[in-house]
C-alpha positions in Angstrom: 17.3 -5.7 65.2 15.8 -8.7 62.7 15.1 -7.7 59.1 13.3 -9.4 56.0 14.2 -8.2 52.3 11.1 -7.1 50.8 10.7 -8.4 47.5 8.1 -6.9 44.9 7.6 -8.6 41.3 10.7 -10.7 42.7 13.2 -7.2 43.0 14.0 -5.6 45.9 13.0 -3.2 47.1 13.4 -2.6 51.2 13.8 -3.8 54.2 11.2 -4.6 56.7 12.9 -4.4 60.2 12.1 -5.2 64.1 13.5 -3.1 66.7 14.6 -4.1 69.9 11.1 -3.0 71.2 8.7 -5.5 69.0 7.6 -2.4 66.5 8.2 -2.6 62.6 9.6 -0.2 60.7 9.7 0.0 57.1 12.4 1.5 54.1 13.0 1.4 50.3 16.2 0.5 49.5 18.1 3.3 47.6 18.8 1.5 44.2 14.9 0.9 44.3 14.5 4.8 44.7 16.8 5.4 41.8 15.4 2.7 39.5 13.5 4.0 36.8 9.5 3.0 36.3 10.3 2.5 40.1 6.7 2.3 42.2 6.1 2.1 46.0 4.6 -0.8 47.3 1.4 1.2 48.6 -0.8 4.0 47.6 0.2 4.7 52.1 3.7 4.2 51.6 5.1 6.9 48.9 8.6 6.1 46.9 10.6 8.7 49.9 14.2 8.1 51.2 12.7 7.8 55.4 11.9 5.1 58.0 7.8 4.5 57.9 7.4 3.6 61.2 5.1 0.9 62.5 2.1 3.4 62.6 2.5 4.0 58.8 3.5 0.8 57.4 1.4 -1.9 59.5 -1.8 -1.4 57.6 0.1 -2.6 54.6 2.0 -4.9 55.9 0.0 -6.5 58.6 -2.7 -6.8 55.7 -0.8 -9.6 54.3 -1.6 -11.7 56.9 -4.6 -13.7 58.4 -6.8 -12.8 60.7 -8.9 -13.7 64.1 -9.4 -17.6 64.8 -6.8 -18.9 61.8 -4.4 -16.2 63.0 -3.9 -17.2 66.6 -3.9 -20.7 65.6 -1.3 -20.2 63.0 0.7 -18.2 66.2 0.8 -21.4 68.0 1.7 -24.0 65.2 4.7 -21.3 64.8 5.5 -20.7 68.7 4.7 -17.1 68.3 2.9 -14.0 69.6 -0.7 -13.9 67.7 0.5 -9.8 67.2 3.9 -10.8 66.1 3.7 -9.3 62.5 7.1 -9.6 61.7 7.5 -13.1 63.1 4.7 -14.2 61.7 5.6 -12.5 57.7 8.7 -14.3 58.6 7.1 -17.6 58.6 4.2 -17.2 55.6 5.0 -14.2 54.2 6.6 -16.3 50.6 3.3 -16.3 48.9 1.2 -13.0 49.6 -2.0 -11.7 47.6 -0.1 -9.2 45.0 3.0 -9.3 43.9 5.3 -9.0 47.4 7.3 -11.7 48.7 9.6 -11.4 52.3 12.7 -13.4 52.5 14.9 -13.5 55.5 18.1 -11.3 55.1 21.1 -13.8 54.2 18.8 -16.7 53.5 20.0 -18.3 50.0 18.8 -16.9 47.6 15.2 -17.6 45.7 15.4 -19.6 42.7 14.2 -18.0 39.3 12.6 -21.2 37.9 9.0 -21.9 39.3 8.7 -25.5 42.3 5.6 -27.0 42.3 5.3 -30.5 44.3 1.9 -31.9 42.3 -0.1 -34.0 44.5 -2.9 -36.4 44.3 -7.0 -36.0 45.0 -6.4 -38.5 48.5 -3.7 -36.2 49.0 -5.6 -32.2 48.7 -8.4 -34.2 50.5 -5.7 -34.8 53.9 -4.6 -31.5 53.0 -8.6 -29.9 53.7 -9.3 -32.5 56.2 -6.0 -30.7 57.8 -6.7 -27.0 57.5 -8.7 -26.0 60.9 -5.7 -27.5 62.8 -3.0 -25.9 60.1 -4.7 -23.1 58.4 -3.3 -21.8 55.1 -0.5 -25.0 55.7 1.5 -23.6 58.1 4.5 -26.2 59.0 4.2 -28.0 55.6 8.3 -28.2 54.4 8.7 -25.5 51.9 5.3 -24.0 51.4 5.9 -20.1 53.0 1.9 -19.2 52.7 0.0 -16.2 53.4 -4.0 -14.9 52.3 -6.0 -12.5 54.3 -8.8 -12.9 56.0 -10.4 -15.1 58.9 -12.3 -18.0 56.4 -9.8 -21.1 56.2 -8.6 -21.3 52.7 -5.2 -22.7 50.9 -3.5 -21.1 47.8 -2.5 -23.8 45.1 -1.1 -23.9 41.3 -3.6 -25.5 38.8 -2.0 -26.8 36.0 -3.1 -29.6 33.4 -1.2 -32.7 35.8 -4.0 -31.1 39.0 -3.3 -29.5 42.0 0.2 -28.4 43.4 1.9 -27.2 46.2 3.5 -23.9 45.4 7.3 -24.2 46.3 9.8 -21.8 47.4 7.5 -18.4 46.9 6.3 -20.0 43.4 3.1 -18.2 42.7 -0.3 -20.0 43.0 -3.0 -19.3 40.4 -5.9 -20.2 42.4 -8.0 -20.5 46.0 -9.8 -23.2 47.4 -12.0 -22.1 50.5 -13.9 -25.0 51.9 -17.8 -24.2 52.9 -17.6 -23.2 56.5 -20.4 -26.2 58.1 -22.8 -23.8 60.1 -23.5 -22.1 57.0 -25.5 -24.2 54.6 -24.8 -23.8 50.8 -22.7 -21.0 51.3 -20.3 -22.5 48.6 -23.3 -21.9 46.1 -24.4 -18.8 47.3 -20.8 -17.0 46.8 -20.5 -18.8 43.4 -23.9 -17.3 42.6 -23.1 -13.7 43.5 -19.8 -13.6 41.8 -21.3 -15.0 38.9 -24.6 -12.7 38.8 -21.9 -9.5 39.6 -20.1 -10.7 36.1 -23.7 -11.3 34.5 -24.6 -7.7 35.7 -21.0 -5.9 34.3 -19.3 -5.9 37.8 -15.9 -7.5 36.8 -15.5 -10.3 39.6 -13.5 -13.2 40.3 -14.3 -15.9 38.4 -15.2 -18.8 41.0 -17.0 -22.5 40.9 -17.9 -25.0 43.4 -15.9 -27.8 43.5 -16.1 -31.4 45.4 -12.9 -32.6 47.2 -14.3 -36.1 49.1 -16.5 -34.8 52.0 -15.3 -31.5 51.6 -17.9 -28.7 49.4 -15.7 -25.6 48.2 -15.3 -22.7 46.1 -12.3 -23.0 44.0 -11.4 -19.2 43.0 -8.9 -18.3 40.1 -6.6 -15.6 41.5 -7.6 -12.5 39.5 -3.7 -11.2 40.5 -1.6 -13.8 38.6 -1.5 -14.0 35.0 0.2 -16.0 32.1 3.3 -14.8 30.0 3.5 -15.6 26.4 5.5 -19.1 27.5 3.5 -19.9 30.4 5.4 -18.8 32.6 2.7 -17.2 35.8 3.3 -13.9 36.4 2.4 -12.5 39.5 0.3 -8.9 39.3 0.5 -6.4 42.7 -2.6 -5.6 44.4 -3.4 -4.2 47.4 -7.1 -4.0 49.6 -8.1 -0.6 50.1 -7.4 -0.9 54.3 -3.8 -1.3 52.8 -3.5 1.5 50.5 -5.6 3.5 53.2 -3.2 2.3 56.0 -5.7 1.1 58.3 -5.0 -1.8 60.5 -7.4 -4.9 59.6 -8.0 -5.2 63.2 -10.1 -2.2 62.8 -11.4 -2.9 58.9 -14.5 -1.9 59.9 -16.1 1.8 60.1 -17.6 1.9 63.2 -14.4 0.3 64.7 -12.2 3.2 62.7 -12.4 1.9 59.6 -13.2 3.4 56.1 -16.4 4.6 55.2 -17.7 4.6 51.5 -16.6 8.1 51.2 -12.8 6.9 52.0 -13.1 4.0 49.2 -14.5 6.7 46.5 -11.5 9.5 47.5 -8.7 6.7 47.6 -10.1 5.3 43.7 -10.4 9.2 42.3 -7.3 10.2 43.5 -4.8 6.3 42.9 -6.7 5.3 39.6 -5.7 5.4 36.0 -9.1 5.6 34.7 -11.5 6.9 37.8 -14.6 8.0 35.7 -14.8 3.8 34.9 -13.9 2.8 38.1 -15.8 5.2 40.5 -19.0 3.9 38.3 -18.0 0.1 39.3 -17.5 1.0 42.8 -20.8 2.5 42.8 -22.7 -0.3 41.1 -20.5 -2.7 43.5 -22.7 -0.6 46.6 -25.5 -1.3 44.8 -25.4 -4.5 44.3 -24.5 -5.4 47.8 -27.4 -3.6 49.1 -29.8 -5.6 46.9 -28.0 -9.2 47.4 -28.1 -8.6 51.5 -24.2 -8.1 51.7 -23.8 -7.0 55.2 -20.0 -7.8 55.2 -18.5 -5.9 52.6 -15.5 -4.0 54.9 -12.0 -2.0 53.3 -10.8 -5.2 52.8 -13.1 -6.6 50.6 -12.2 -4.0 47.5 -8.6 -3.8 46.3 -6.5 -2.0 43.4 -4.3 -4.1 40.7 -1.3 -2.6 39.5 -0.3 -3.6 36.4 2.4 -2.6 34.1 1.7 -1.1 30.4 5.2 -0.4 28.9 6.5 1.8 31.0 3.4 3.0 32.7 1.7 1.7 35.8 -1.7 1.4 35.6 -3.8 1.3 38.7 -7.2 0.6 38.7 -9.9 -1.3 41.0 -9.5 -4.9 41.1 -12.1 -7.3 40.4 -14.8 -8.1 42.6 -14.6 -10.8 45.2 -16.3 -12.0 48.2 -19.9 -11.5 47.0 -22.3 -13.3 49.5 -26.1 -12.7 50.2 -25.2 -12.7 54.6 -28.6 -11.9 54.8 -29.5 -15.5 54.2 -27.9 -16.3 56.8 -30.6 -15.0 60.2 -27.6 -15.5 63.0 -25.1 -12.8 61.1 -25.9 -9.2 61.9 -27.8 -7.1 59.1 -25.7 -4.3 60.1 -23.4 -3.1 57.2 -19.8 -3.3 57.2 -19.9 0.7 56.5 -22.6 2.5 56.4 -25.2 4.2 53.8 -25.6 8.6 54.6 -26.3 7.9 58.4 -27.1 4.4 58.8 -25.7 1.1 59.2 -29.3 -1.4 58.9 -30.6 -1.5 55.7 -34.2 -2.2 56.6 -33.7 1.8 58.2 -32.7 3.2 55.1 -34.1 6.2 53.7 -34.1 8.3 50.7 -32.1 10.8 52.4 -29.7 8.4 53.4 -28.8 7.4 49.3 -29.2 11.2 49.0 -26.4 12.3 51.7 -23.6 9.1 50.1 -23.9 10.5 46.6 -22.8 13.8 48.1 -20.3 12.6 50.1 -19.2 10.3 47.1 -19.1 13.2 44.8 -22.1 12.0 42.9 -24.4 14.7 41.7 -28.1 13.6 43.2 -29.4 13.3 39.3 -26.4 11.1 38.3 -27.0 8.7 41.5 -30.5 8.2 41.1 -30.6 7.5 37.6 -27.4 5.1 37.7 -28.9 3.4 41.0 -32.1 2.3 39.4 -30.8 1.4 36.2 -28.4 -0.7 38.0 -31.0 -2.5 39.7 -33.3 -3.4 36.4 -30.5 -4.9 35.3 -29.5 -7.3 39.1 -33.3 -7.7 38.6 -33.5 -9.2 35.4 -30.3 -11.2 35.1 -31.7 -12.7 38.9 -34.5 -14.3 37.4 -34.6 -18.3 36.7 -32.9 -18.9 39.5 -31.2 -23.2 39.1 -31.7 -23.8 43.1 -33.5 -22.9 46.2 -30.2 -20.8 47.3 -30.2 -18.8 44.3 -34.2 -18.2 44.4 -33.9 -17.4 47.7 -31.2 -14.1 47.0 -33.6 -13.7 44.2 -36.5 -12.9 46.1 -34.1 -11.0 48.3 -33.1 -8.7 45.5 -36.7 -8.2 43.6 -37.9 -7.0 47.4 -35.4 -4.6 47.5 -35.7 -3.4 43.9 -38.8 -2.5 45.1 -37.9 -0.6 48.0 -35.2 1.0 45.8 -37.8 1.8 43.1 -40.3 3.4 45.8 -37.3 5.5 48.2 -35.7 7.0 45.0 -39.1 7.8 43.2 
């Protein structure tokens, strides 16, 4: 059997094992049981003295990891199985989204004080020019790095010297995903949307493009790491709501088995600290999706941040990311990621179809209406004066749908 120590906000706090069959299995450790202010790792994996077998716990922990094209090449670099969880977290699972690190049982023991290896612009320029051959930097000596998702991207501390390579589980404080080539300006049209989300009161991720030599990129700051009074960076937990729900990503979206909208709004009212505030985000984050032509927004695309306030855990929805207009893109698929009442293609939607979420969200039908089309005066107005073509062009997108809104909801 082959086990990893799980470490959360650098204690720990179980043990992640392999049996002798491939399957993971999951424990807290007992002192983490009896530790007071003690939290479990996941809203799916409850502070209990038992084994979570791989059914309950690879939502969570499989969730750390990357996914489709990156992931299989990432399996090769390492000489493992593609579906190799465990060997895989083994590998890249030092730097996770959140606050959880996995450390090989026995292996010496992380050091306290924060390695960074700073390197030059030529230098994060070989590293980009490097990333479809060795996504997220897999092989480089002491970098143990892992981010979600199927997009290339790298994880890096920014600091007033540049760019850095985050050493032995050091936390990174931001995310630099290079524009994918056979999608032009999408750089600019996820920096837009974030931005316009924040304009319009929908806490986001605060992102920009950046140039690195050829290569056009948004460069993210990590909403889940944070500075102490000394400067030291802090790392904050989070989790996507596939993870808290314990849904595999290979199945993050609902017609594959995923969660639906009504999933997202039961986990928030039920895991939040504050679910009147949040459950309105949430609904204004449907919203604005809809009228920016965000076919894509799956489980994994929302998350909850844990953070600690004395000795109380606060849990509430984490900010915004991954906003992008995929309707400017013709070759993507217009159908959504999950679907509206009882349909997945927007251009389908009805009244009743608004009318059927709000009551399976828990939304009375006045409240809905009223908070959808105030919602979209104000994605309307703070749309206008666009800078660039990309920007007009989800402008136009949004003001047609406005109308459509306007006209359904009447």
């Amino acid at each position: 059997m082959k086990t990893l120590q799980v470490h959360l906000l650098g204690q720990p706090v179980g043990i992640l094992e392999q049996t002798s069959s491939g399957r993971i299995e999951f424990r807290y450790a007992d002192a983490w049981l009896q530790k007071e202010g003690a939290h479990p790792l996941s809203q799916s994996l409850p502070l209990e003295a038992r084994v979570f077998d791989e059914r309950e716990c690879v939502g969570f922990f499989g969730g750390l990891l990357p996914e489709e094209h990156n992931r299989e090449i990432i399996a090769r670099n390492l000489g493992i199985s593609a579906r190799n969880d465990f060997g895989m977290l083994r590998e890249i699972g030092g730097e996770c989204a959140g606050a959880v690190s996995l450390i090989e049982v026995g292996a010496p023991e992380v050091p306290s004080a924060q390695d960074y290896h700073f390197i030059t612009e030529d230098q994060l320029v070989a590293l980009l020019d490097q990333l479809p051959q060795r996504p997220l930097l897999t092989g480089q000596d002491e970098v143990r790095l892992s981010l979600a998702g199927a997009q290339n991207k790298v994880a890096l501390y920014k600091g007033e010297r540049g760019f850095a390579l985050p050493l032995h589980e050091s936390p990174s404080t931001h995310i630099i995903k290079p524009e994918i080539e056979r999608f032009q300006n999408l750089v600019e049209n996820e920096a837009y949307c974030l931005q316009l989300a924040n304009a319009c009161g929908l806490p986001s991720a605060r992102a920009e493009p950046a140039q690195f030599g050829s290569h056009r990129c948004l460069l993210v700051e990590r909403y889940d790491r944070s500075l102490d009074a000394d400067g030291t960076i802090m790392r904050l937990h989070q989790e996507d709501f596939c993870q808290a729900l314990g849904i595999s990503s290979r199945i993050k979206y609902q017609n594959e088995g995923g969660p639906g909208l009504a999933d997202c709004f039961s986990l928030l009212r039920r895991a939040a600290s504050s679910p009147g505030r949040d459950l309105i985000r949430l609904f204004n984050a449907v919203v604005f999706n809809y009228l920016i032509g965000n076919s894509d927004a799956h489980g994994k695309n929302f998350s909850l941040l844990y953070r600690a306030e004395g000795r109380r855990l606060l849990v509430e929805l984490a900010p915004f990311y991954d906003f992008v207009s995929t309707a400017s893109y013709p070759e993507l698929s217009p159908k959504m990621a999950m679907k509206i009442g009882g349909q997945y293609l927007p251009d389908k939607l009805r009244a009743n179809d608004w009318e059927k979420l709000w009551e399976a969200i828990g939304f009375s039908k006045k409240q809905a209406q009223k908070q959808t089309l105030q919602f979209t005066e104000v994605v309307a107005t703070n749309s206008k004066n666009p800078e660039s073509e990309t920007e007009a062009g989800i402008g136009r997108l949004i003001q047609e749908r406005m109308e459509t809104l306007r006209k359904m909801l009447a």
